[in-house]
PDB file of N, CA, C, O and CB in Angstrom:
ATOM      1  N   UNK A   1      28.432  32.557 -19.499  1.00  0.00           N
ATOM      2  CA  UNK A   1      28.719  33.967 -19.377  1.00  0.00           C
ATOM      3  C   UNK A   1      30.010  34.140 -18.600  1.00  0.00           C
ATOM      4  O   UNK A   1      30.008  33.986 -17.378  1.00  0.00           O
ATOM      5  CB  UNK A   1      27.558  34.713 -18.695  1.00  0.00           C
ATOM      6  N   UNK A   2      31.066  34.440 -19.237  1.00  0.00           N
ATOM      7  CA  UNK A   2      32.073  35.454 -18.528  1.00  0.00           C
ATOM      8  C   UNK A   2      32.139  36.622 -17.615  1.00  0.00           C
ATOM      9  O   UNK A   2      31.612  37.636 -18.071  1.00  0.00           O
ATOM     10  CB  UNK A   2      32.552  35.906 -19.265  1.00  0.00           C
ATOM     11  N   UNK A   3      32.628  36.712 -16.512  1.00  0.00           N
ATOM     12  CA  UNK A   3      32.865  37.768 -15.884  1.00  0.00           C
ATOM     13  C   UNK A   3      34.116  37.963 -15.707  1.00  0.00           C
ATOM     14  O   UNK A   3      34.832  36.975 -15.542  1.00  0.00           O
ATOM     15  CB  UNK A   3      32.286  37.829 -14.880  1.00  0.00           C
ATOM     16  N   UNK A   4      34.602  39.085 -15.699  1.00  0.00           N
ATOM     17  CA  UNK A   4      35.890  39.870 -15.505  1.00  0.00           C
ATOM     18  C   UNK A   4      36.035  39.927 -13.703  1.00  0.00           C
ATOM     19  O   UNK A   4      35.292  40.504 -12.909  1.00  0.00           O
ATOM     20  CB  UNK A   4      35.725  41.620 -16.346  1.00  0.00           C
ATOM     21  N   UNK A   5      37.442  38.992 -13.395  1.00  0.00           N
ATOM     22  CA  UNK A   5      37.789  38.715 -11.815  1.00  0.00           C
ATOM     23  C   UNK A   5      37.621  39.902 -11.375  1.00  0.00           C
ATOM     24  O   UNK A   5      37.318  40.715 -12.248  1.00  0.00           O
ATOM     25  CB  UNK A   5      39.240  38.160 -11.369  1.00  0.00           C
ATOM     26  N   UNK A   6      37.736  40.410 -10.023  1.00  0.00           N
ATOM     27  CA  UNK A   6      37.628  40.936  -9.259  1.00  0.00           C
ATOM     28  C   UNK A   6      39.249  41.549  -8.746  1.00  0.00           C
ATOM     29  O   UNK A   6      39.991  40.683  -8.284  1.00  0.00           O
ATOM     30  CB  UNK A   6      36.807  40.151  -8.568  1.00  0.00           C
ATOM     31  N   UNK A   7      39.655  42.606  -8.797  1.00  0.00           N
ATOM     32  CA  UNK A   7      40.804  42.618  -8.352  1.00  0.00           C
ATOM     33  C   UNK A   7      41.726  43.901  -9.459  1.00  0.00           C
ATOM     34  O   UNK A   7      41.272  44.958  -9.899  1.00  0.00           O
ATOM     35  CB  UNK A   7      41.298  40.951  -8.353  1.00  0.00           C
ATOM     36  N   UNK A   8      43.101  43.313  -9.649  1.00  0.00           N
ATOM     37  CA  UNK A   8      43.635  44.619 -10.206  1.00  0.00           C
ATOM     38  C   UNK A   8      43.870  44.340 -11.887  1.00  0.00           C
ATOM     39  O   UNK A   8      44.912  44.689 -12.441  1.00  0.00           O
ATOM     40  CB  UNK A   8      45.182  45.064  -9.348  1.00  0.00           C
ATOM     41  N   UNK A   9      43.111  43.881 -12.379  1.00  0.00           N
ATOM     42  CA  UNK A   9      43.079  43.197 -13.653  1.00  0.00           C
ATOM     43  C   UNK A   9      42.562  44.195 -14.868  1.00  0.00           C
ATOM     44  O   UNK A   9      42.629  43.844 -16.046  1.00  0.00           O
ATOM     45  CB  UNK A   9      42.115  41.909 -13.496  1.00  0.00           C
ATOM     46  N   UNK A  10      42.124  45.268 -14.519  1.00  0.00           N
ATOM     47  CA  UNK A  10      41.503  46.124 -15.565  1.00  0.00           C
ATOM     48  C   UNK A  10      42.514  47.242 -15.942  1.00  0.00           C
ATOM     49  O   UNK A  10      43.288  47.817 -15.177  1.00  0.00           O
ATOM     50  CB  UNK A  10      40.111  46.758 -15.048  1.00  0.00           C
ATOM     51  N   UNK A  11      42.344  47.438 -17.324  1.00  0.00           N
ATOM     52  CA  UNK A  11      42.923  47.943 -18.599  1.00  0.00           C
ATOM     53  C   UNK A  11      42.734  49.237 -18.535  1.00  0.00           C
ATOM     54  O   UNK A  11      41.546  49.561 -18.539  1.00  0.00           O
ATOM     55  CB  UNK A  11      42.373  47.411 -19.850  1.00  0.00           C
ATOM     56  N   UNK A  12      43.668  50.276 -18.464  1.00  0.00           N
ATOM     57  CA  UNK A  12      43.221  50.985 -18.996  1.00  0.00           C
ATOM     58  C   UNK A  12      43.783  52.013 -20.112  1.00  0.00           C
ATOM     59  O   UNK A  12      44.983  52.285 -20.150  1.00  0.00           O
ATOM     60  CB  UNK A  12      42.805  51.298 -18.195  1.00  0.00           C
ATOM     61  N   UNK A  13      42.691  52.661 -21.170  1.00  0.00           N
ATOM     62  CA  UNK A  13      43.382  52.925 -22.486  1.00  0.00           C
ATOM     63  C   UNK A  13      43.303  54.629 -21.986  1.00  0.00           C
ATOM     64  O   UNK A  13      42.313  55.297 -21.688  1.00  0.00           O
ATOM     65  CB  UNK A  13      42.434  52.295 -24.200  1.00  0.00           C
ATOM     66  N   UNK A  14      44.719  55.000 -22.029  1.00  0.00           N
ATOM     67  CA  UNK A  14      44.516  56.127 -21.206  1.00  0.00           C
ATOM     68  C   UNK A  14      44.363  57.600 -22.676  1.00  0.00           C
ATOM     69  O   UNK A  14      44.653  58.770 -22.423  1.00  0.00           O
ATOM     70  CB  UNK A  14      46.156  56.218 -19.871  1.00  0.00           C
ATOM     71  N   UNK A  15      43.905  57.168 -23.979  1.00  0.00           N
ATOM     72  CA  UNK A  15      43.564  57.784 -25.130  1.00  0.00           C
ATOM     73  C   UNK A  15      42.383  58.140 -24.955  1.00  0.00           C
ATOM     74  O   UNK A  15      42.011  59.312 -25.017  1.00  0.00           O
ATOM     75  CB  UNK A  15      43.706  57.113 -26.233  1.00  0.00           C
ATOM     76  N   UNK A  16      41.429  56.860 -24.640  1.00  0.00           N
ATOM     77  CA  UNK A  16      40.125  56.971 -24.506  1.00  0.00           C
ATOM     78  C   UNK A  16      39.868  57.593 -23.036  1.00  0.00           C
ATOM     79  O   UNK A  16      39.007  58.470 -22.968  1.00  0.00           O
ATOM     80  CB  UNK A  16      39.477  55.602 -24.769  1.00  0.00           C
ATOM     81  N   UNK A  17      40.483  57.246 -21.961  1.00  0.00           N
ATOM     82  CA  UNK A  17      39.804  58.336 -20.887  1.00  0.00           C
ATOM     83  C   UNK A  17      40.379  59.827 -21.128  1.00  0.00           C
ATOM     84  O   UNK A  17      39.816  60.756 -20.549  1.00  0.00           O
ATOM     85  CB  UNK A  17      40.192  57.884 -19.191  1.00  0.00           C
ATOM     86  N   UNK A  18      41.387  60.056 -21.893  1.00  0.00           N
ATOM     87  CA  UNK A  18      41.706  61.350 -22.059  1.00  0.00           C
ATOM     88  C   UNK A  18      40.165  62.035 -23.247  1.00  0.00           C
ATOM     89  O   UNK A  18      39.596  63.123 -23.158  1.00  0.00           O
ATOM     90  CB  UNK A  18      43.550  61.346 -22.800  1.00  0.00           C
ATOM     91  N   UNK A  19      39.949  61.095 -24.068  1.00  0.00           N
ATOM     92  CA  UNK A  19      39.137  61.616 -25.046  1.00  0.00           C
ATOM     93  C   UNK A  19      37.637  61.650 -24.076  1.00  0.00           C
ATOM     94  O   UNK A  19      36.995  62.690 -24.223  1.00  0.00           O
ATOM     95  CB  UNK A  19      39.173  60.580 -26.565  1.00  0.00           C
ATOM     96  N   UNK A  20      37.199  60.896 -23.373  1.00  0.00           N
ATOM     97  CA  UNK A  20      35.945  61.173 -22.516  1.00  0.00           C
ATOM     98  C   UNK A  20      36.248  62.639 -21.635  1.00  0.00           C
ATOM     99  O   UNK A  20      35.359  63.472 -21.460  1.00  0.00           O
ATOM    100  CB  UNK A  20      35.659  59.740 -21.385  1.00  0.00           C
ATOM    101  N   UNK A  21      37.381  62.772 -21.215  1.00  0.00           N
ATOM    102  CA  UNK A  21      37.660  64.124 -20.433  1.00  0.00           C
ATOM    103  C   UNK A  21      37.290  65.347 -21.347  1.00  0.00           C
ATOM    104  O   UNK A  21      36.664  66.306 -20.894  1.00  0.00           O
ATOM    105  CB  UNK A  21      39.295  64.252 -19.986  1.00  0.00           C
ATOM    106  N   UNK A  22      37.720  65.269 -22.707  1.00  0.00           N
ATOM    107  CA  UNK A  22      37.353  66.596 -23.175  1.00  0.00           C
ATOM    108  C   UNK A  22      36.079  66.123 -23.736  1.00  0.00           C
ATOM    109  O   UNK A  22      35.436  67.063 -23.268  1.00  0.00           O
ATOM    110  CB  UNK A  22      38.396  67.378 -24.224  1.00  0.00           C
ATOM    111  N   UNK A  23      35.301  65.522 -24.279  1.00  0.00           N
ATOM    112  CA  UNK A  23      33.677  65.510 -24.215  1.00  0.00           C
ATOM    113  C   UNK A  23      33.060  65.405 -23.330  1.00  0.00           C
ATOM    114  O   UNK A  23      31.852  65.307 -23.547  1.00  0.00           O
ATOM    115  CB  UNK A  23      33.090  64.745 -24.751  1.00  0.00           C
ATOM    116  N   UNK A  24      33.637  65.360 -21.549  1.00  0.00           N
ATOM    117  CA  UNK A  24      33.007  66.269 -20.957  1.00  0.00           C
ATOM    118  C   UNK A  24      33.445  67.345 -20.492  1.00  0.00           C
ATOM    119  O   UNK A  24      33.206  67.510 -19.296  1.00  0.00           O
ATOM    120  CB  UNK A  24      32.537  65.882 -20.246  1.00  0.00           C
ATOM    121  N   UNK A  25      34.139  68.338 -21.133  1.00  0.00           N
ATOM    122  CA  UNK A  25      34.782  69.332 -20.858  1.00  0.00           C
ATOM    123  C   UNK A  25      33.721  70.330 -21.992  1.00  0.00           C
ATOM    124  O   UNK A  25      33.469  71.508 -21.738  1.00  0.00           O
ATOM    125  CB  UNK A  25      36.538  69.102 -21.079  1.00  0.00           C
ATOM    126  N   UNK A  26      33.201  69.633 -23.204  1.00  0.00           N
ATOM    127  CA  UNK A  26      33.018  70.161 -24.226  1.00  0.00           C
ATOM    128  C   UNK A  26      31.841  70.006 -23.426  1.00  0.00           C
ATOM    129  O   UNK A  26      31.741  71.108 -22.888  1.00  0.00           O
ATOM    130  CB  UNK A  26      33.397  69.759 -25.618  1.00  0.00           C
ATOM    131  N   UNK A  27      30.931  69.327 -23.041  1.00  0.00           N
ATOM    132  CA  UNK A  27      29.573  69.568 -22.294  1.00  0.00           C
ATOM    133  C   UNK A  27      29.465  70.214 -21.382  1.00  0.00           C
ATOM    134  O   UNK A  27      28.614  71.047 -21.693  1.00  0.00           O
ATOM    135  CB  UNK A  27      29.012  68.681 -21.868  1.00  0.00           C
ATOM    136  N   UNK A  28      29.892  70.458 -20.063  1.00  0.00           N
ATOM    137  CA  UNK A  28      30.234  71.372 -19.510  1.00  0.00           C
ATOM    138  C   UNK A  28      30.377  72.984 -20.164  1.00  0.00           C
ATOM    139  O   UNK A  28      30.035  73.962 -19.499  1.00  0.00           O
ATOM    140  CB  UNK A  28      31.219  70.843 -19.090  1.00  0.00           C
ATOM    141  N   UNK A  29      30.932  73.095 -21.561  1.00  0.00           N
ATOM    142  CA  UNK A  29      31.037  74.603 -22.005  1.00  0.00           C
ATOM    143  C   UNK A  29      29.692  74.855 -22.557  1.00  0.00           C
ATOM    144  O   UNK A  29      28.888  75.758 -22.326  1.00  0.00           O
ATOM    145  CB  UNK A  29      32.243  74.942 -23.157  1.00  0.00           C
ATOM    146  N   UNK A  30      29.646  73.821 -23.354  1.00  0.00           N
ATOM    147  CA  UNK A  30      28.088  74.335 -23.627  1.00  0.00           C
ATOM    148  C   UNK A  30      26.977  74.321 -23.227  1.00  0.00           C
ATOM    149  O   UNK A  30      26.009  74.614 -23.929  1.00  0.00           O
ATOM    150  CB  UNK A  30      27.686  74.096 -24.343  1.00  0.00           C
ATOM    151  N   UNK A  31      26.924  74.019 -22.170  1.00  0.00           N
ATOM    152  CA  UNK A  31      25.595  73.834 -21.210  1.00  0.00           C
ATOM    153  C   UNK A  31      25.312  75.133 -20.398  1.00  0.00           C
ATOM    154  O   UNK A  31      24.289  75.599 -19.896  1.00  0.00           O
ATOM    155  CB  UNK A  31      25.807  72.556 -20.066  1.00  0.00           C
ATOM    156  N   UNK A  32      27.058  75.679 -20.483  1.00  0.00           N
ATOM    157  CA  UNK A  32      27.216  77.097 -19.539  1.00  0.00           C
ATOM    158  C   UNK A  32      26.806  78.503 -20.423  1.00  0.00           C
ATOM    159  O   UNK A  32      26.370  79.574 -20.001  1.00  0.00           O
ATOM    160  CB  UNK A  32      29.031  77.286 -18.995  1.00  0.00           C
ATOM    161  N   UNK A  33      27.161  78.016 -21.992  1.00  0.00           N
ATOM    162  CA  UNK A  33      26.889  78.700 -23.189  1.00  0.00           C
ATOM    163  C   UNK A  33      25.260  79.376 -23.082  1.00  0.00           C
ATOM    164  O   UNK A  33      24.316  78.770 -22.576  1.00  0.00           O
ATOM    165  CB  UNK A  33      27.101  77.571 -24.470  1.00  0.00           C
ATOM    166  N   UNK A  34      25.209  80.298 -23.480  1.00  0.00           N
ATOM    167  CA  UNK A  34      23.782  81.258 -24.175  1.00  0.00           C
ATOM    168  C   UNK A  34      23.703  80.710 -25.188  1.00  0.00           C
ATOM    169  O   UNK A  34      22.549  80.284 -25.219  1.00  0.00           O
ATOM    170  CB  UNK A  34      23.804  82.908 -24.522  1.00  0.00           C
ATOM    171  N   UNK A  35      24.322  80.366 -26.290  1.00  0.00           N
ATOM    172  CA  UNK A  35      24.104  79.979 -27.585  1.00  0.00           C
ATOM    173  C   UNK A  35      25.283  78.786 -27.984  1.00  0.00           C
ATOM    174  O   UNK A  35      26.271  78.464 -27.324  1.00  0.00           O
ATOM    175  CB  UNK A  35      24.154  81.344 -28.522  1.00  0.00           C
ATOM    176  N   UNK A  36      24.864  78.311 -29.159  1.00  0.00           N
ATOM    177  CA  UNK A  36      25.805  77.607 -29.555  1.00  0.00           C
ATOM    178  C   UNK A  36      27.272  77.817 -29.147  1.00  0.00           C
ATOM    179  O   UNK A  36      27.431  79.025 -28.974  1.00  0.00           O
ATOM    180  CB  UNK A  36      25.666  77.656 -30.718  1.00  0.00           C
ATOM    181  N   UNK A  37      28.110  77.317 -28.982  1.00  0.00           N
ATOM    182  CA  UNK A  37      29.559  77.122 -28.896  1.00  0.00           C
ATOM    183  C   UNK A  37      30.243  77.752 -30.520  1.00  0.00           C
ATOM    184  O   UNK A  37      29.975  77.354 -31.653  1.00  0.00           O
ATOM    185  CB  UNK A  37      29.858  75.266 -28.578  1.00  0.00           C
ATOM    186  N   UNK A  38      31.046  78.685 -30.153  1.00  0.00           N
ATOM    187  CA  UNK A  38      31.367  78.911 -31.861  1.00  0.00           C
ATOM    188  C   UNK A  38      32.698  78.039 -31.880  1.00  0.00           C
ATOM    189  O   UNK A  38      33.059  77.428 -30.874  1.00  0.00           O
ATOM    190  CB  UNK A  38      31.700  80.831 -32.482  1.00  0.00           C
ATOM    191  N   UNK A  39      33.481  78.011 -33.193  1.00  0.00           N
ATOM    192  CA  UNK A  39      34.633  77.047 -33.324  1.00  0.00           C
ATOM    193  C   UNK A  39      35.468  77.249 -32.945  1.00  0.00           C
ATOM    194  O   UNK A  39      36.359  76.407 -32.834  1.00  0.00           O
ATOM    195  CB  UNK A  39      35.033  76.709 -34.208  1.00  0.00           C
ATOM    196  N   UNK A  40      35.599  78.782 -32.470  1.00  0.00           N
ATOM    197  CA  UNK A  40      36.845  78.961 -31.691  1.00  0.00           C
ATOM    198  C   UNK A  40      36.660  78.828 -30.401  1.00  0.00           C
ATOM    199  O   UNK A  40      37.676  78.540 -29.769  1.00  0.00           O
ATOM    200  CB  UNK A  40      37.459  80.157 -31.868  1.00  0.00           C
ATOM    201  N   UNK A  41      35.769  78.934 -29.859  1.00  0.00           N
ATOM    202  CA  UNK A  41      35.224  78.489 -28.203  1.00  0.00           C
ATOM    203  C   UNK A  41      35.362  76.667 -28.162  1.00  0.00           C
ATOM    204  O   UNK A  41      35.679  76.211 -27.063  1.00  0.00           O
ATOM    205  CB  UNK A  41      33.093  79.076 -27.899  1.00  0.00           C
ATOM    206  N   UNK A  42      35.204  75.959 -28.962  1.00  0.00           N
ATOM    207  CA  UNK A  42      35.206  74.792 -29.024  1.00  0.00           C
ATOM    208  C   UNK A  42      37.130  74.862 -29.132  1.00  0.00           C
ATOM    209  O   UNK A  42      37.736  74.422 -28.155  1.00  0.00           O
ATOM    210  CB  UNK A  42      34.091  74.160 -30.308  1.00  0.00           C
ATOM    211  N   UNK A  43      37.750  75.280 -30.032  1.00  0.00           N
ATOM    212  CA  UNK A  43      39.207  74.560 -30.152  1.00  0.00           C
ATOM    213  C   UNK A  43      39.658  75.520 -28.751  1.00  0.00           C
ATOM    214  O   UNK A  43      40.682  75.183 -28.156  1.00  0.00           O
ATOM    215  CB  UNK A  43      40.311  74.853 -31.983  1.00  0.00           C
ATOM    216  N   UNK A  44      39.043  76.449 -28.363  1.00  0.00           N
ATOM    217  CA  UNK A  44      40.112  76.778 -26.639  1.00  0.00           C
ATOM    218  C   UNK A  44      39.654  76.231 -25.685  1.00  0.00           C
ATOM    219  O   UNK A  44      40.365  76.317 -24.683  1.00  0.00           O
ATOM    220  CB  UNK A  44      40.234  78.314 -25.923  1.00  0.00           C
ATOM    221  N   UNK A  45      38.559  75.583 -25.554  1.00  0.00           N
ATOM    222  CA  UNK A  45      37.633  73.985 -24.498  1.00  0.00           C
ATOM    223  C   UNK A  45      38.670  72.955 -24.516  1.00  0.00           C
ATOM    224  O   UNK A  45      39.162  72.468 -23.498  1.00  0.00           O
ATOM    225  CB  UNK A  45      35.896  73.005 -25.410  1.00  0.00           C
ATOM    226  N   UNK A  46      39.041  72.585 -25.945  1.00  0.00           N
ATOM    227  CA  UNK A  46      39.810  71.350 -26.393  1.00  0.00           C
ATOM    228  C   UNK A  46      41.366  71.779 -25.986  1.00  0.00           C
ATOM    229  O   UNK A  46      42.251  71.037 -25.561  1.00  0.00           O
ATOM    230  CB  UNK A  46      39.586  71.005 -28.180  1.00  0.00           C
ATOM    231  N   UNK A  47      41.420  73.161 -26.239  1.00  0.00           N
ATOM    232  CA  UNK A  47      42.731  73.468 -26.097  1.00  0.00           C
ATOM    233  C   UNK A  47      43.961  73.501 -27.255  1.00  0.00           C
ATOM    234  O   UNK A  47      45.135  73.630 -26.907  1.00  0.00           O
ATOM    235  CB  UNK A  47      43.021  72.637 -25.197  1.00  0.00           C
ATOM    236  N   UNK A  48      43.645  73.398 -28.373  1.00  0.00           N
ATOM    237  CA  UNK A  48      43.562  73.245 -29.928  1.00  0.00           C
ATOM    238  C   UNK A  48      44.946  74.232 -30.215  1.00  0.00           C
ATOM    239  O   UNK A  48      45.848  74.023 -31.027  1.00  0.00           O
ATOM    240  CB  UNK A  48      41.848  73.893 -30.732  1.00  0.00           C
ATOM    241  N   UNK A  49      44.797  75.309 -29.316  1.00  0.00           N
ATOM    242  CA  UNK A  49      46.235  76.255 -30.166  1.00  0.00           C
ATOM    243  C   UNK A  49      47.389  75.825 -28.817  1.00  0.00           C
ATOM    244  O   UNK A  49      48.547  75.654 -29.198  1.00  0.00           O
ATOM    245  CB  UNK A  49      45.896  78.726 -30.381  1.00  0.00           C
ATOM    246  N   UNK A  50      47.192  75.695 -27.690  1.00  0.00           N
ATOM    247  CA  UNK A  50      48.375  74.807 -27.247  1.00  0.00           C
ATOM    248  C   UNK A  50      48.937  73.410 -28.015  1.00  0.00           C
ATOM    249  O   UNK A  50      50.123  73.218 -28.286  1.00  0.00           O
ATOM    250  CB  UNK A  50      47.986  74.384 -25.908  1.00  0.00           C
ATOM    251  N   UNK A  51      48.141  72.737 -28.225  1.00  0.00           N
ATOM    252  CA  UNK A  51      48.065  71.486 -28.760  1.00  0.00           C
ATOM    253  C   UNK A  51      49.284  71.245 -29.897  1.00  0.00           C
ATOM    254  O   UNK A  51      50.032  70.301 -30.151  1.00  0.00           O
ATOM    255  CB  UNK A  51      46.609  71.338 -29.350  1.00  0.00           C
ATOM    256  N   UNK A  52      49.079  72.664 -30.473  1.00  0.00           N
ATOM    257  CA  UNK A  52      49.390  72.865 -31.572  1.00  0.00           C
ATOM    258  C   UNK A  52      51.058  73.294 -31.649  1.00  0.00           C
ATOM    259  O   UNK A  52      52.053  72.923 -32.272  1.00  0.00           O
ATOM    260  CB  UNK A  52      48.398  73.802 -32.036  1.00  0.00           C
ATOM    261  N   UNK A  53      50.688  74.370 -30.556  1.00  0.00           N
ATOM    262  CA  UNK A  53      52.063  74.999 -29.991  1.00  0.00           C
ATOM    263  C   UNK A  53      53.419  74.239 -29.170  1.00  0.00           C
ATOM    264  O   UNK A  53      54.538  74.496 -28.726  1.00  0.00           O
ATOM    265  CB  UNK A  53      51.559  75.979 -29.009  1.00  0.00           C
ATOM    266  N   UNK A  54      52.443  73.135 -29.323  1.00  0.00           N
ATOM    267  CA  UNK A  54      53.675  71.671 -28.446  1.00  0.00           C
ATOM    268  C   UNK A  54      53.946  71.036 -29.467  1.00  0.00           C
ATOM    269  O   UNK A  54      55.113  70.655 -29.553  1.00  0.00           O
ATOM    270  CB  UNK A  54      53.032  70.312 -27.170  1.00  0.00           C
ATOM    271  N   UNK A  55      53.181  70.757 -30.379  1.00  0.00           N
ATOM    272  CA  UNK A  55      53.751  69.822 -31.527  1.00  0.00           C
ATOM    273  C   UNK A  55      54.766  70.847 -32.359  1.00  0.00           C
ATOM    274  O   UNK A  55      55.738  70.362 -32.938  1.00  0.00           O
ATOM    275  CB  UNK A  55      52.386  69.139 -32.623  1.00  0.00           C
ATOM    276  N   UNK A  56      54.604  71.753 -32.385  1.00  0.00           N
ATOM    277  CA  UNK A  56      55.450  72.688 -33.237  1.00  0.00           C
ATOM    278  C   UNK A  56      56.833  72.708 -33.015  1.00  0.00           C
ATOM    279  O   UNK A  56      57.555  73.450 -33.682  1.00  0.00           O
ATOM    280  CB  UNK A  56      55.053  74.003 -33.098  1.00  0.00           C
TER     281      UNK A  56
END
């Protein structure tokens, strides 16, 4: 069995901690939610029309 040293050796994929940030950003809204999350409450959680407005 392998173990990973101890020290400053770990990776990180800063796509995937960005993508864990908004699924828990997206849990957080809907937990606060009365009802389902509609799709536009979900793309302004995600942030979807900035997103959009930078790539443009």
């Amino acid at each position: 069995m392998r173990v990973a040293p101890v020290g400053g050796t770990a990776v990180q994929d800063h796509v995937a901690l960005a993508e864990i940030e908004l699924c828990g950003e997206l849990i957080i809204a809907a937990s606060a939610a009365e009802d389902r999350l509609s799709l536009e409450s979900i793309d302004e959680v995600l942030r979807v029309a900035e997103e959009r407005a930078s790539g443009a």
